[in-house]
C-alpha positions, 0 to 999 in steps of 0.5 A: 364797832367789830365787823361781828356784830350790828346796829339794829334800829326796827325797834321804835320808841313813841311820844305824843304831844298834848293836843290843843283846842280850837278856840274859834278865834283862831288862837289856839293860846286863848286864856279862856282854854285853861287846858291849852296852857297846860298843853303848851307848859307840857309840849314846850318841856317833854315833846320836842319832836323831831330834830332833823339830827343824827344824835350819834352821827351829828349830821343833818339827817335827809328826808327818807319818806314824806306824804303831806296832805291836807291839814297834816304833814306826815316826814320821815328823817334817816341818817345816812352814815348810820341809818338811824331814823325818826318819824313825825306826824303833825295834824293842824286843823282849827276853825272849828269851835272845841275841835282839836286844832292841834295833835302831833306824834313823834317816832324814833328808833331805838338803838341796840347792839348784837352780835351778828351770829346771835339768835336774839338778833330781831329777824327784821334787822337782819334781813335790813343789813343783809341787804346792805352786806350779803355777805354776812349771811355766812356768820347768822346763827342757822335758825335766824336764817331760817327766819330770814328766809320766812320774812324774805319768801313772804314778802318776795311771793306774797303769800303766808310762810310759816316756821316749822324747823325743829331737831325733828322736822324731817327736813322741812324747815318752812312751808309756804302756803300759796294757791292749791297745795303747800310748798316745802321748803328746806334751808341750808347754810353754808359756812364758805362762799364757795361751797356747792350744793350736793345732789345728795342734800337735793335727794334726801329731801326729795325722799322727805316731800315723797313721805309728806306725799308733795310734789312741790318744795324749793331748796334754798342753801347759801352755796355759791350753786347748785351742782350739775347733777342736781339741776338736771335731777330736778329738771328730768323729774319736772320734765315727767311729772314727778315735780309740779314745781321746785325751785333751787335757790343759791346765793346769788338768787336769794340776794336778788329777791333780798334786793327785790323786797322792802326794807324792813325799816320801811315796813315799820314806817308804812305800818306807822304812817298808815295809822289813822288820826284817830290814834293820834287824835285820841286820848293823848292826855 
C-alpha cells in the first residue's frame, strides 16, 4: 500500500446470535423448546463469532481488552501488523425456567481505504494513525486537521470543543468551551517540518480575540516552533493582564497530547462493552 494513504478500521460491522431458553434441566437443547432448535440451525450457519484470526494478516490476533465477570465473558482481539480488530460479548446464565441462558454479540471492524490528504477521511482514524506516524500530519487535508484537533483538545482537556472554521471565521477556527469564558482557538498547517511560526500569524489573531473581546485563545500550528518574538510577545502581554491565558502549541507539543489520549479505537470499544445486556438481551430474533 502507498505510503499516501491508510487503513481505517473505527467503522464496525454487528451481528447477534439467537438467544437460547433455559429449560430448567440444565439443557438449553431440550426438544420440548422448539425455538432453541431453530436458534442452534441459525447459530451453527450465520453467527460464527469471533475467530481469534486476522482474515488479512492470517496471524493469530492478541487479545487487546478483556473484562470477565459473572456469567458473561466481554474479549477484544486486534491484530497487531494491521490493527484490525473484533470484539465478542457472550452471556451464559441458566438455572432459571424460561429465562435467557444463552445470548451473544459479535463486533468486527470494517475495512476502508483513503487517501491520507482526503477530507472523507473519518477524523477517528486519523487521530488513530497519527499516533502511530506523526509525521503524516504534513499531508492531512487543512480542515481535517482542524477536526483533528477538536477530537485531540476534547479529550486532552476534557471539556467540549466545537468546530467553527469556515472561509469567513475570521481567524478562529474552534472554540473551546471550559469553566468561565470560551477559549479561541487558531489552527495552522505547515506544509515543512522545519517551519517557524511567525509573530505576524500570532498578531493577526490576537487582533481577532481583541474583536471578539477575548482574553483567553491558544494557537496550535504544525511548525517545528514558535519564533522568539512571538513567545516573549505573549509571555509580556500575559505578564500585564492583557492575556488570562494563551497557549502556543507546535508540533512537538500536539504529538505529546496525541500520545496522551485514548485511542480512537479504544473509544469505539469502551462505548461497545458499556452497553448494557439488555441490548444484547433484547429482541434478537
Amino acid at each position: 500500500m502507498s505510503n499516501n494513504q491508510i487503513v481505517t478500521y473505527t467503522e464496525h460491522i454487528t451481528i447477534r446470535a439467537k438467544e437460547l431458553i433455559e429449560d430448567g434441566c440444565g439443557d438449553s437443547r431440550d426438544v420440548g423448546y422448539p425455538e432453541n432448535l431453530e436458534a442452534f440451525k441459525w447459530n451453527d450457519k450465520h453467527y460464527k463469532g469471533a475467530s481469534c484470526i486476522c482474515p488479512f494478516c492470517k496471524t493469530s490476533m492478541r487479545i487487546a481488552l478483556e473484562r470477565p465477570a459473572y456469567s458473561e465473558t466481554n474479549t477484544v482481539w486486534q491484530c497487531q501488523k494491521c490493527g484490525w480488530w473484533e470484539l465478542e460479548r457472550v452471556f451464559r446464565a441458566g438455572g432459571v425456567q424460561d429465562d435467557v441462558a444463552y445470548a451473544a454479540i459479535h463486533h468486527q471492524a470494517c475495512v476502508k481505504n483513503f487517501a491520507i490528504n482526503s477530507s472523507k477521511v473519518p477524523t477517528e482514524a486519523l487521530v488513530d494513525h497519527l499516533q502511530k506516524r506523526p509525521d503524516i500530519v504534513y499531508s492531512v487535508n487543512k480542515k481535517k486537521m482542524e477536526e483533528i484537533v477538536q477530537y485531540v483538545f476534547s479529550d486532552f482537556y476534557e471539556c467540549e470543543v466545537t468546530h467553527v472554521g469556515k472561509s469567513h471565521d475570521g481567524g478562529v477556527d474552534l472554540i473551546m468551551i471550559d469553566a468561565d469564558e470560551p477559549t479561541l482557538i487558531q489552527v495552522k498547517c505547515r506544509e515543512s517540518k522545519n517551519a517557524i511560526e511567525p509573530i505576524s500569524q500570532i498578531r493577526e489573531f490576537l487582533g481577532v480575540m481583541w474583536i471578539n473581546q477575548s482574553k483567553k485563545g491558544a494557537f496550535m500550528s504544525t511548525a517545528d516552533h514558535f519564533s522568539s518574538v512571538s513567545v516573549n510577545t505573549i509571555n509580556e502581554m500575559l505578564s500585564k493582564g492583557l492575556l488570562r491565558s494563551f497557549d502556543l502549541i507546535d508540533f512537538k507539543r500536539f504529538v505529546e497530547m496525541l500520545k496522551a489520549i485514548k485511542s480512537p479505537k479504544e473509544t469505539i470499544w469502551e462505548m461497545l462493552l458499556g452497553q448494557p445486556y439488555d441490548y444484547i438481551i433484547g429482541d434478537l430474533h
